[in-house]
VEXDREN-2710 file (C-alpha; in Angstrom, 1 decimal):
% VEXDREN-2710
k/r/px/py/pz
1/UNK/108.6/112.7/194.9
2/UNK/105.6/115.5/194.5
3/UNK/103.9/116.4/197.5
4/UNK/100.5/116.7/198.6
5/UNK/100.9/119.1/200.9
6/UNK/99.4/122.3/198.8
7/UNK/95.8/121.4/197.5
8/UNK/95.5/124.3/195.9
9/UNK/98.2/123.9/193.5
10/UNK/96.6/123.0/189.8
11/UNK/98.2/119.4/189.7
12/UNK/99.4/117.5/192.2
13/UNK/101.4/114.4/191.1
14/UNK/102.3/111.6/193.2
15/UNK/105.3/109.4/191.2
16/UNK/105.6/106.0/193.0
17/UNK/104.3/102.8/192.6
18/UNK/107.2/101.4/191.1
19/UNK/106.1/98.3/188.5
20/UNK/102.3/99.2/188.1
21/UNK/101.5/100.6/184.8
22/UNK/98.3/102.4/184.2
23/UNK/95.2/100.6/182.3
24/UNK/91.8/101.5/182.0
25/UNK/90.6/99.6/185.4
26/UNK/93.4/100.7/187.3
27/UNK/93.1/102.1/190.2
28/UNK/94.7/102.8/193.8
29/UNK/92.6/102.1/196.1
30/UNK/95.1/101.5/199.8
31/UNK/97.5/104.1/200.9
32/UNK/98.7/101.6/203.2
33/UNK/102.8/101.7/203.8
34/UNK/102.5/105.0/200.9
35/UNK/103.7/108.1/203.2
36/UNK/101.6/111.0/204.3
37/UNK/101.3/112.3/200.4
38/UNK/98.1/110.3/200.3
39/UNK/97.1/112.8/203.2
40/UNK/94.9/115.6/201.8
41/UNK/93.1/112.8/199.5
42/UNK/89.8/111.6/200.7
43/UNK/89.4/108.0/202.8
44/UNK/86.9/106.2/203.8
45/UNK/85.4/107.7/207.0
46/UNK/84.7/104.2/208.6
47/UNK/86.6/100.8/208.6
48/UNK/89.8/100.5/206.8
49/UNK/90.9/104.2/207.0
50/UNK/93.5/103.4/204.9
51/UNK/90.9/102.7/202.0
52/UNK/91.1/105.9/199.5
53/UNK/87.6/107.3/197.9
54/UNK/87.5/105.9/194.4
55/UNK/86.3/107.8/192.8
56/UNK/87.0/111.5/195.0
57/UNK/83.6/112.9/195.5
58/UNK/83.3/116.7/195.7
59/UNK/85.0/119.0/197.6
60/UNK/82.3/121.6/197.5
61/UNK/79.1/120.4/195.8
62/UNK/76.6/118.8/198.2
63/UNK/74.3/117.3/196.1
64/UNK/77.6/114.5/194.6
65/UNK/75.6/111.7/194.5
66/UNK/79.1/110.1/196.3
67/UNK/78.2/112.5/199.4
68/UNK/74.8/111.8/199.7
69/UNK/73.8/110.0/203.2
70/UNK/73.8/106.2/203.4
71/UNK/70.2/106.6/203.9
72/UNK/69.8/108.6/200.7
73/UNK/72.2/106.1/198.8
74/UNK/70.1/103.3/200.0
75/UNK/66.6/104.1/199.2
76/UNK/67.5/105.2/195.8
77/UNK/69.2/102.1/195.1
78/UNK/66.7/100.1/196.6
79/UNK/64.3/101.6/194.2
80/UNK/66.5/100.8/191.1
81/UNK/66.5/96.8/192.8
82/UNK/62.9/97.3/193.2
83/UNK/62.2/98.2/189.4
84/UNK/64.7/95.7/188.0
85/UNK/62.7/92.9/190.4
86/UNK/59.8/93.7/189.1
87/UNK/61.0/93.8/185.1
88/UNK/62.8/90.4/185.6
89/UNK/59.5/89.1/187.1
90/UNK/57.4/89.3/184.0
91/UNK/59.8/87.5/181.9
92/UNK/59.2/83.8/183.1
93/UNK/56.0/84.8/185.2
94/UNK/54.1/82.4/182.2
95/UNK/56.3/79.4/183.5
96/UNK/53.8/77.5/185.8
97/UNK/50.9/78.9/183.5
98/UNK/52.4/77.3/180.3
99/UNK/50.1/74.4/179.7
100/UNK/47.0/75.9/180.3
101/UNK/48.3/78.9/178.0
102/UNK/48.4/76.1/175.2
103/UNK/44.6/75.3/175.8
104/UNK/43.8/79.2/175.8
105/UNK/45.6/79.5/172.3
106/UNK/45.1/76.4/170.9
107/UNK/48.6/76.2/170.4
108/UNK/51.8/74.2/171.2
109/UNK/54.3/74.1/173.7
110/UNK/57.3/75.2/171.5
111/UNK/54.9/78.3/169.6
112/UNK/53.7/79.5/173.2
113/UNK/57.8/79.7/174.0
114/UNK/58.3/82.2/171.1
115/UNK/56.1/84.7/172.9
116/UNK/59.2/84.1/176.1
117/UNK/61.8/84.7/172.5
118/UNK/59.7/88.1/171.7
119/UNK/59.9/89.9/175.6
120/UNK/63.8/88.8/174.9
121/UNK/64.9/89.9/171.6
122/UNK/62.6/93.0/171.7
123/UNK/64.5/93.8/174.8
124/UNK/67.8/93.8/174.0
125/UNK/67.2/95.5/170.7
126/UNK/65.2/98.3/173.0
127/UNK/68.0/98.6/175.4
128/UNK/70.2/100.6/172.7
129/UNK/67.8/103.1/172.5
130/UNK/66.4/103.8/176.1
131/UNK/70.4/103.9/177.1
132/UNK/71.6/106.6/175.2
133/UNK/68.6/109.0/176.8
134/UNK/69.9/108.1/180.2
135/UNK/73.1/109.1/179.1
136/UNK/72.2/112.7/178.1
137/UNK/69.4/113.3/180.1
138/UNK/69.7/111.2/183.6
139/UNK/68.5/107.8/185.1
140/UNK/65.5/109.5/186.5
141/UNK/63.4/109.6/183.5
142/UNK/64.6/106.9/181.8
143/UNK/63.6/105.1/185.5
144/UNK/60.0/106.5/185.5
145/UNK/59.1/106.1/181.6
146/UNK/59.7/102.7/181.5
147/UNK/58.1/102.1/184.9
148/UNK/55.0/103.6/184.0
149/UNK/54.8/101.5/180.2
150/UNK/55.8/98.6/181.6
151/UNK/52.6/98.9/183.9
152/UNK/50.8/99.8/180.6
153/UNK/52.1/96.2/179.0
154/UNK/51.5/94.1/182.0
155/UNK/47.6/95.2/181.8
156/UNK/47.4/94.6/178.0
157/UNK/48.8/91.3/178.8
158/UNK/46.3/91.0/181.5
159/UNK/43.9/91.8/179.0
160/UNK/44.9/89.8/176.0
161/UNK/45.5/86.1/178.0
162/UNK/42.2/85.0/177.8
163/UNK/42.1/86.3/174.2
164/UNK/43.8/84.8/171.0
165/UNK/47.5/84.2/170.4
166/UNK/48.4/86.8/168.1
167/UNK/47.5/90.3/170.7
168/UNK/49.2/88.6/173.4
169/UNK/52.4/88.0/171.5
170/UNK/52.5/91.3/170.5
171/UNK/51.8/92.1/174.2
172/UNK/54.9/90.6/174.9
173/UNK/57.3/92.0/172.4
174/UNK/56.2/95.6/173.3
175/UNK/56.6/94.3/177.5
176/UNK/60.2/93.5/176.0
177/UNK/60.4/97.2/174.6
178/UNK/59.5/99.2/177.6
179/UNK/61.2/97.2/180.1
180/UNK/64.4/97.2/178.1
181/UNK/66.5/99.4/180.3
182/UNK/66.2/96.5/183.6
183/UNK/69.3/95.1/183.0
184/UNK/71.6/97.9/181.7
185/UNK/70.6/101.0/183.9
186/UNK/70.9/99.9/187.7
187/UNK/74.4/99.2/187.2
188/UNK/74.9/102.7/186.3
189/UNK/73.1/103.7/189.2
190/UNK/75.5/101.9/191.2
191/UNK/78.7/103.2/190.0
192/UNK/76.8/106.8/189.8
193/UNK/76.1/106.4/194.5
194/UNK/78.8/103.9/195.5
195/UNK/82.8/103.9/195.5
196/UNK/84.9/101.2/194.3
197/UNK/85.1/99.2/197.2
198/UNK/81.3/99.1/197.9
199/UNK/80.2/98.0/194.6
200/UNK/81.0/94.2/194.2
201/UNK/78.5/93.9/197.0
202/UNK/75.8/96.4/195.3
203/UNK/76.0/94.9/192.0
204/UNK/75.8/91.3/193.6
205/UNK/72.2/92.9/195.3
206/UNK/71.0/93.9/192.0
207/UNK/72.0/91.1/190.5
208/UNK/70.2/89.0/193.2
209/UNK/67.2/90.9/192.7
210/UNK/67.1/89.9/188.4
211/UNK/67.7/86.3/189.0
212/UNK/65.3/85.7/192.2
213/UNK/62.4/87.9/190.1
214/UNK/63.4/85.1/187.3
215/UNK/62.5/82.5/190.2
216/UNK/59.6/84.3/192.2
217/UNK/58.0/85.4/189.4
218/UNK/56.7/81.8/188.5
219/UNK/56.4/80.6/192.2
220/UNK/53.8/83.5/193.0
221/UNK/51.9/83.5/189.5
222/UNK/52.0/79.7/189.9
223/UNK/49.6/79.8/192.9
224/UNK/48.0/82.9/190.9
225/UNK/47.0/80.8/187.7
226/UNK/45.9/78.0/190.2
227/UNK/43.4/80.9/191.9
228/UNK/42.5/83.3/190.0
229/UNK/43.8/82.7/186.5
230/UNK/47.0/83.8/184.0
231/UNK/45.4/87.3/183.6
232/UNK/45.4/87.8/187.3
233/UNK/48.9/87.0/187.3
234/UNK/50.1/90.1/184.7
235/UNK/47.4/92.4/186.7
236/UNK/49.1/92.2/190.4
237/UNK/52.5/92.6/188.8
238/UNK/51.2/95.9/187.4
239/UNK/49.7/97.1/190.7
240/UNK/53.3/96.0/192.1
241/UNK/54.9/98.0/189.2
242/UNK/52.1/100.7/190.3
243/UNK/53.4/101.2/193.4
244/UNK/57.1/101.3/192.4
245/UNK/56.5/104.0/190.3
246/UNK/55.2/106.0/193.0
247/UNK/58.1/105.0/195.4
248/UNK/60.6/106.1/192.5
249/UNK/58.7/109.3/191.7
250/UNK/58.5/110.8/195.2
251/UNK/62.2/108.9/196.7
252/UNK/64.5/108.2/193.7
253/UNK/66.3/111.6/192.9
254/UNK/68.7/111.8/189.8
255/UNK/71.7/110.2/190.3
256/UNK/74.3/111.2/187.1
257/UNK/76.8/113.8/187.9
258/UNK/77.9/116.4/185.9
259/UNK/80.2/118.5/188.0
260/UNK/83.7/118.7/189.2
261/UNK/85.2/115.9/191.0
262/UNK/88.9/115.4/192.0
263/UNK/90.4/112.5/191.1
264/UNK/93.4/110.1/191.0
265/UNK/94.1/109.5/187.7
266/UNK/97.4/108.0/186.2
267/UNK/99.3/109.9/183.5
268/UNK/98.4/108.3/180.4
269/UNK/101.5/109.5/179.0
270/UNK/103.8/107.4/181.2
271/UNK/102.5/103.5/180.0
272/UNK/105.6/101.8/179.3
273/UNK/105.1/98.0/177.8
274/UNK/109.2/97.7/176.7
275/UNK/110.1/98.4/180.4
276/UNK/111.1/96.1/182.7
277/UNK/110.1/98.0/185.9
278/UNK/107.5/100.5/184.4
279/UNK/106.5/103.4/187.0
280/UNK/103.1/104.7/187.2
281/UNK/102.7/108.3/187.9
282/UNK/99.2/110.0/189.6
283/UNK/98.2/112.8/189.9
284/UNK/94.8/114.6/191.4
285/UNK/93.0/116.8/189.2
286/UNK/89.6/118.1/188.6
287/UNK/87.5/117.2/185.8
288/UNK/84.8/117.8/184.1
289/UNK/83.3/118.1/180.5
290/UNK/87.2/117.0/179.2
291/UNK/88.8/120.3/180.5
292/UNK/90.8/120.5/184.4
293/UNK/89.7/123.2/186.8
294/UNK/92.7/124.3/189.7
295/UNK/91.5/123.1/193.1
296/UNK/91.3/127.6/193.7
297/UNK/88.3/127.7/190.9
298/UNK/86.7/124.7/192.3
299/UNK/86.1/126.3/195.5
300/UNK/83.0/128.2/194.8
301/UNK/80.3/126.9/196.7
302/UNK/77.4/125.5/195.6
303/UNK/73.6/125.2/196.8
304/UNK/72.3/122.2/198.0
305/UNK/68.9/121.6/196.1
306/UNK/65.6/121.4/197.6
307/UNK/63.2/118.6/197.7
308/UNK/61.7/119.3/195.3
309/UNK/64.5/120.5/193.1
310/UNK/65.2/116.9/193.0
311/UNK/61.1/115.8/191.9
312/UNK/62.2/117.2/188.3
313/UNK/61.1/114.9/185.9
314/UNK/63.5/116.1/182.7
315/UNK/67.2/117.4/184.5
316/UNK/69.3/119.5/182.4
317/UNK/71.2/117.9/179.2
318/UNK/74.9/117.0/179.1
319/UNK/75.9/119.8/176.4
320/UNK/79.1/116.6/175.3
321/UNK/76.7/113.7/175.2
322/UNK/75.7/113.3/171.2
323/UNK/73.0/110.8/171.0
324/UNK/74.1/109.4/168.2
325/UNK/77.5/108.6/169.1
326/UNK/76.5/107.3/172.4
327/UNK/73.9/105.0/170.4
328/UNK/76.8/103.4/168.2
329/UNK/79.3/103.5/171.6
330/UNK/77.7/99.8/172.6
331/UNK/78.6/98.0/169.4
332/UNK/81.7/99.3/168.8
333/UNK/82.5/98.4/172.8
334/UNK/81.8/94.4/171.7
335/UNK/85.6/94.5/169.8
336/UNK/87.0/95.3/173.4
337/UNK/87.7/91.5/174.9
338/UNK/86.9/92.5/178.2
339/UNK/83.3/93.7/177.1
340/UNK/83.0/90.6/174.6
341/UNK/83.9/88.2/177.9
342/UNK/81.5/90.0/180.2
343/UNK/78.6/89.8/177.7
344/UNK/79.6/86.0/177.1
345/UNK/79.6/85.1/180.5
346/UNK/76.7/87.1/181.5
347/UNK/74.8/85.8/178.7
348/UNK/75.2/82.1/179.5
349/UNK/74.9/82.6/182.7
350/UNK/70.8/84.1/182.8
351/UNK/70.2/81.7/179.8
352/UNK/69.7/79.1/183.0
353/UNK/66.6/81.1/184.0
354/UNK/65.5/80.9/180.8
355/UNK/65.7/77.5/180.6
356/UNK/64.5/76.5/183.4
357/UNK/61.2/79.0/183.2
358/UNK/60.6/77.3/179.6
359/UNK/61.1/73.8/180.5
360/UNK/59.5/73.6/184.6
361/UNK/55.6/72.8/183.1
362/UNK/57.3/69.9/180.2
363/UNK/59.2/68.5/182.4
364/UNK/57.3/68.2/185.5
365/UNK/53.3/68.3/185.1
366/UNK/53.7/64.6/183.0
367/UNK/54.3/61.6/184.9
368/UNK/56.2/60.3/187.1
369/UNK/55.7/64.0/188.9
370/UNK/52.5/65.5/187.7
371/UNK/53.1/68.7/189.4
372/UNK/50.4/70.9/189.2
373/UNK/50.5/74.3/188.2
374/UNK/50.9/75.6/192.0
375/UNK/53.9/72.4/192.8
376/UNK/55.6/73.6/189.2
377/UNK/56.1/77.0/190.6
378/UNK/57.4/75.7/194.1
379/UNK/60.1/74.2/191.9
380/UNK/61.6/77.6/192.1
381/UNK/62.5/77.4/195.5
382/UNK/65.7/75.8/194.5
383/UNK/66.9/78.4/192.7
384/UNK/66.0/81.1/194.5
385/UNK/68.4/79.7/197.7
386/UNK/70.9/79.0/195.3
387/UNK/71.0/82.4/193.9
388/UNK/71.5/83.5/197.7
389/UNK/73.8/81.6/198.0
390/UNK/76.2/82.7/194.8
391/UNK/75.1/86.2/195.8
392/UNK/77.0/86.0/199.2
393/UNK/79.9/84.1/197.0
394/UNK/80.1/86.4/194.0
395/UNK/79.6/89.6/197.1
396/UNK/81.2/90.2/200.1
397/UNK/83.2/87.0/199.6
398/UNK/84.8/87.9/195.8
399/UNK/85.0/91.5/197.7
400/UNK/87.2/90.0/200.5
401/UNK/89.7/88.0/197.5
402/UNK/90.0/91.2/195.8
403/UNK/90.8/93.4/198.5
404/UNK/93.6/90.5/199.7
405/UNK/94.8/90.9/196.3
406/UNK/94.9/94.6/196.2
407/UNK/97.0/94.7/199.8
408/UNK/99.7/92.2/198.5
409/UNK/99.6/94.7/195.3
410/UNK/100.8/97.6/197.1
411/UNK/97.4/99.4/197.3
412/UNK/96.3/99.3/193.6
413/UNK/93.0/97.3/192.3
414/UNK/93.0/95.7/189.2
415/UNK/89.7/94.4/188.1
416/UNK/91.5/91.0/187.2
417/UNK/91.6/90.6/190.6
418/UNK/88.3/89.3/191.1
419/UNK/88.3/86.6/188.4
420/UNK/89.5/83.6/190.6
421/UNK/86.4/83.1/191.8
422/UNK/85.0/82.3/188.5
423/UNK/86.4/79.1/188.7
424/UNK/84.1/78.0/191.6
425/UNK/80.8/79.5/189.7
426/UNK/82.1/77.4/187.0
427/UNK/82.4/73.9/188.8
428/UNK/79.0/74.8/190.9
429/UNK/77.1/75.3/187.5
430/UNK/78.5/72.3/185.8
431/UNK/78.1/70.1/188.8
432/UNK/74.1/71.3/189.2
433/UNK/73.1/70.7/185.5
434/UNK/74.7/67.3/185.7
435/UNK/73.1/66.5/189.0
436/UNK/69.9/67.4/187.5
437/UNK/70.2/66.1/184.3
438/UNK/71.6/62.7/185.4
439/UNK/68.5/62.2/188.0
440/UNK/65.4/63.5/186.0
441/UNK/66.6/60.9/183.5
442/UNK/66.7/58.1/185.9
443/UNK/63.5/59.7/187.5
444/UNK/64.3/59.7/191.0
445/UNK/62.6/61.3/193.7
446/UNK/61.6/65.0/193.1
447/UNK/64.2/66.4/195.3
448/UNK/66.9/65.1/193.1
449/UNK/66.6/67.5/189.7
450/UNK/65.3/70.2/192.0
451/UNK/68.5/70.0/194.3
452/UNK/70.2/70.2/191.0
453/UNK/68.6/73.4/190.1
454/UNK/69.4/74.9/193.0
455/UNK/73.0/74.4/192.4
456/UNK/73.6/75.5/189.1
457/UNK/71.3/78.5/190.2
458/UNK/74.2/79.0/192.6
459/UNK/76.5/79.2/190.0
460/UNK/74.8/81.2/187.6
461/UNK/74.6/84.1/189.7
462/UNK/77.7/83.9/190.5
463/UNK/78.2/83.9/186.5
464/UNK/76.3/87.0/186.0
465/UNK/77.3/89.1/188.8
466/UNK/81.6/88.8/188.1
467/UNK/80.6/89.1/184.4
468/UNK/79.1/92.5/185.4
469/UNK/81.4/93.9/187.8
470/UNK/84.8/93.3/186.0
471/UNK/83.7/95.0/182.7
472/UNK/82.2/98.2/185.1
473/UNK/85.9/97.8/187.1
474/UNK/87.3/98.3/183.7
475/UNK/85.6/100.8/182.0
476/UNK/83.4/102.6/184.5
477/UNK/83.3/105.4/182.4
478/UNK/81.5/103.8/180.7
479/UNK/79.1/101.6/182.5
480/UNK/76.0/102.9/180.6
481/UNK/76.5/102.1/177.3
482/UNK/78.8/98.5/178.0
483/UNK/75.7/97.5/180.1
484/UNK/73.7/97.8/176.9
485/UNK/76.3/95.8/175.2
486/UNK/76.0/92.8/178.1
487/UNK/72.4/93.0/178.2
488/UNK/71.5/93.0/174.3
489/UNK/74.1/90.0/174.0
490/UNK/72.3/88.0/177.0
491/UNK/69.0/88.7/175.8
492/UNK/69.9/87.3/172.3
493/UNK/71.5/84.0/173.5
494/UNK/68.7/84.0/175.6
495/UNK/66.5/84.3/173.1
496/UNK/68.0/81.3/171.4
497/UNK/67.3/78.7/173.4
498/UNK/63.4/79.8/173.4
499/UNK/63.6/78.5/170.0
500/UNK/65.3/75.6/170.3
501/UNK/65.0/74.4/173.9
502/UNK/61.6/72.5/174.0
503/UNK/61.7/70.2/171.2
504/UNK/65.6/69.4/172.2
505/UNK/64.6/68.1/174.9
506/UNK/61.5/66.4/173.1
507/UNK/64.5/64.8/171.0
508/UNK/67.7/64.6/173.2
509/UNK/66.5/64.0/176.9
510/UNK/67.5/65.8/179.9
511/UNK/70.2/64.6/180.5
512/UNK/71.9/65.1/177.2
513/UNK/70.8/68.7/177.0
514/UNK/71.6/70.1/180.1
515/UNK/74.8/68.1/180.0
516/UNK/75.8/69.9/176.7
517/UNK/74.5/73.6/177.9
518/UNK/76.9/73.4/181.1
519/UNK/79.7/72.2/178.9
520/UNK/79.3/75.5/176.5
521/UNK/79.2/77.1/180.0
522/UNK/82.4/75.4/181.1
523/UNK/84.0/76.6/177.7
524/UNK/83.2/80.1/178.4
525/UNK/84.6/80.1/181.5
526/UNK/87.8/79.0/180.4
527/UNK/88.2/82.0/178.5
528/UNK/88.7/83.5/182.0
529/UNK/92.3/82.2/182.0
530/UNK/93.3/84.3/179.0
531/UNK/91.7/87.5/181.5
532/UNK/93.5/86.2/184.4
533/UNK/96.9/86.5/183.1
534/UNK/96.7/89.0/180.5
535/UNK/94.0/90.9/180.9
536/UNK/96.0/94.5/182.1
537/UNK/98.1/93.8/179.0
538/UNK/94.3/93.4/176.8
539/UNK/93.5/96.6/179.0
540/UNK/96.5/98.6/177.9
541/UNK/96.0/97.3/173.9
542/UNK/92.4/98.7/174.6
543/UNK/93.2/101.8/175.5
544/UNK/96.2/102.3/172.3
545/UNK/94.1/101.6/169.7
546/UNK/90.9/103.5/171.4
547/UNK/88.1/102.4/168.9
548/UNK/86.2/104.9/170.0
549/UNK/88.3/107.9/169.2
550/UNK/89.2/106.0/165.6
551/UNK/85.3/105.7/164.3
552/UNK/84.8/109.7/166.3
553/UNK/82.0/108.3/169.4
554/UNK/84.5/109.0/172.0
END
């Protein structure tokens, strides 16, 4: 067995862990019962200090996102949660405003929903080409454009809801276009500050943080439109989306990495499907650009940058990154079945917030409720606990199965691993829509649908948030561009049901509708099963027939 004992050497290989082969995902993440060769590779500092750094930050670089202070870390993610709150707030902010909308326009119900189908589609087709810019150029000014034109919509919008129909639609399809990159560009930010074990609870934050701005949104502009009118509503998001901006410009410093980094990689050479006992060898290298530096050139030391060094607006280009292959990356990444699930689940999962933003004012302000505009947005009280409460489940909780997992693995993650908590997000969501369903059709008390909103709420964040972080466990490299993937696939099954949803309901009941949706749901989540037992061997097949490399966008 290789040592680890000389750093400098140019690769060090450590041959053990008998019976794991390597897949895109793979990673060891315990040393735990492994030897001292694991010695001279970086652990975690506090905690488990058996818990390796995945992935190794820099030796010798400073300004490694990965070494930044926890502080640092923090406040730039916090900004990214902050934008991405603010984007998801102006989807359903119209809920509780939807009725008197109709008056305004002198329009229906259904027709005032398309302008809820243009923010959506107009999205996810924008979120294929803000990504690609982040990509080359950084998260910073992908960050701080769309801030600043999403403020720019929100004001037209302002502008154009006491107006006629047609300029506020439009309104709304360009609000889709600059907020595009909400839902596909924190998650890189994530995987950019945090190591593999810290990230199912990140992404579970910034998940949190989309869903409960899909549910405050309409419980604050509900009491809002009560006030002060809809236009009032879109005016304090923008001074909200104001004072983000300035937050991100002066506090959020470029997160992508373009230097060295040593890592534990396994030998892609060495998979093995036809053996019995396969063995996985690792070795740590340095990498960057495609090329391996020895640990002795990697020793140069390098500046830490200045304050405001890191104000730059525009950071340097990645040289590799060709736009156009990194535009065409997301729709090729739909053939892999662990990108195709992710955007599946993720995309029925949020379609609940679209639903339920659609559907509060029809199904409430008649009788026997007759909520008013100021009780419909209180409605989303419900959801907004539930979504806590699959946040903790689909965090620190799916964190704590996967890391039991891991141990009983002999140290090694796969993302796979995570998936049996999808059953439980898939019982909670099915349970909710029938609860609420079953008793707005009997018309109970109040408390009975809402109750049942609350639930499924659970379970769709759950949904969204396992979705998410298996497809970044299994191709972190590339988290960008399969996030636009996700997020243009949710956006258009989203958009679907902004089509269809009202009159269904019109037509179908309650009951019948919501019964059907969380069967679909169910149905997706049995997919999972397929994951669960053969998703390294899916992995593996990925990584063979590497579309990317075949079509020339690798």
């Amino acid at each position: 067995m290789a040592s680890l004992e000389a750093p400098q050497s140019q690769d060090v290989e450590i041959s053990q862990l008998g019976g794991h082969r390597y897949a895109p995902g793979t990673e060891l993440l315990y040393d735990s019962g492994m030897g001292s060769q694991f010695s001279t590779l970086q652990h975690v500092k506090r905690g488990d200090s058996h818990i390796l750094l995945v992935p190794q930050p820099s030796l010798t670089d400073p300004n490694d996102p990965l070494r930044w202070s926890s502080a640092k870390k923090w406040v730039t993610l916090l900004n990214g949660i902050w934008y991405s709150f603010n984007g998801a707030v102006t989807g359903p902010i119209m809920a509780a405003g939807m009725i008197p909308l109709t008056i305004t326009f002198n329009t229906t119900l259904t027709r005032l929903s398309y302008a809820n189908g243009a923010t959506l589609v107009c999205q996810g087709a924008a979120t294929t080409l803000w990504m690609p810019f982040a990509v080359k150029y950084g998260r910073r000014p992908v960050y701080l454009l769309s801030n600043l034109l999403m403020l720019v919509a929100c004001v037209w919008l302002g502008l154009a809801s006491t107006g006629p129909y047609t300029p506020f639609i439009i309104g709304r399809a360009f609000l889709g276009i600059f907020e595009a990159p909400i839902e596909a560009i924190c998650p890189s930010t994530v995987t950019d500050l945090f190591f593999l074990h810290e990230r199912g609870e990140k992404v579970s934050l910034y998940g949190l943080a989309v869903l409960s701005g899909n549910e405050i949104g309409p419980l604050i502009s509900a009491f809002i439109i009560q006030s002060l009118g809809m236009n009032w509503a879109f005016f304090i998001v923008a001074m909200l989306i104001g004072a983000s901006l300035i937050s991100m410009f002066f506090s959020m410093p470029e997160t992508r990495y373009l230097g060295p980094r040593p890592t534990i990689l396994a030998s892609h050479d060495l998979i093995d499907t036809s053996s019995t006992k396969p063995t996985v060898q690792y070795h740590e290298k340095v990498e960057t650009a495609g090329t391996q530096i020895s640990h002795l050139e990697q020793r140069e030391t390098v500046d830490l940058r200045t304050y405001l060094q890191e104000l730059r607006f525009w950071g340097k280009g990645d040289p590799n990154v060709n736009l156009l292959h990194t535009f065409i990356r997301p729709f090729v990444l739909i053939a892999y079945p662990t990108v195709a699930w992710s955007s599946l689940i993720y995309g029925l999962s949020l379609s609940w917030n679209v639903i339920l933003g659609a559907t509060t004012a029809q199904l409430f302000a008649p009788p026997p409720y007759e909520f008013d505009s100021s009780a419909q947005g209180l409605v989303f009280l419900s959801p907004l606990i539930g979504s806590l409460v699959g946040s903790y489940i689909c965090g620190p909780f799916a964190d704590t199965v996967a890391n039991y997992y891991t141990k009983k693995n002999d140290g090694v993650r796969e993302p796979e691993m995570r998936l049996p908590t999808c059953a439980i997000a898939a019982v909670i969501t099915f349970i909710g829509a029938v609860v609420a369903g079953v008793t707005y059709n009997y018309r109970t008390h109040w408390a009975g649908p809402i109750v049942g909103y609350g639930i499924l709420s659970a379970g769709a964040q759950m949904g969204a948030t396992l979705a998410m972080t298996y497809s970044l466990d299994c191709h972190k490299e590339l988290s960008a561009e399969l996030m636009v993937t996700v997020s243009v696939a949710k956006s258009f099954i989203a958009w679907i049901w902004t089509w269809c949803i009202n009159d269904w309901i019109v037509s179908s009941g309650l009951m019948t509708v919501f019964c059907i949706v969380a069967a679909i749901n169910v149905a997706g989540y049995l997919t999972t099963l397929i994951l669960y037992w053969k998703g390294k061997d899916i992995r593996v097949w990925i990584q063979k027939k590497d579309f990317l490399s075949l079509l020339g966008v690798n």
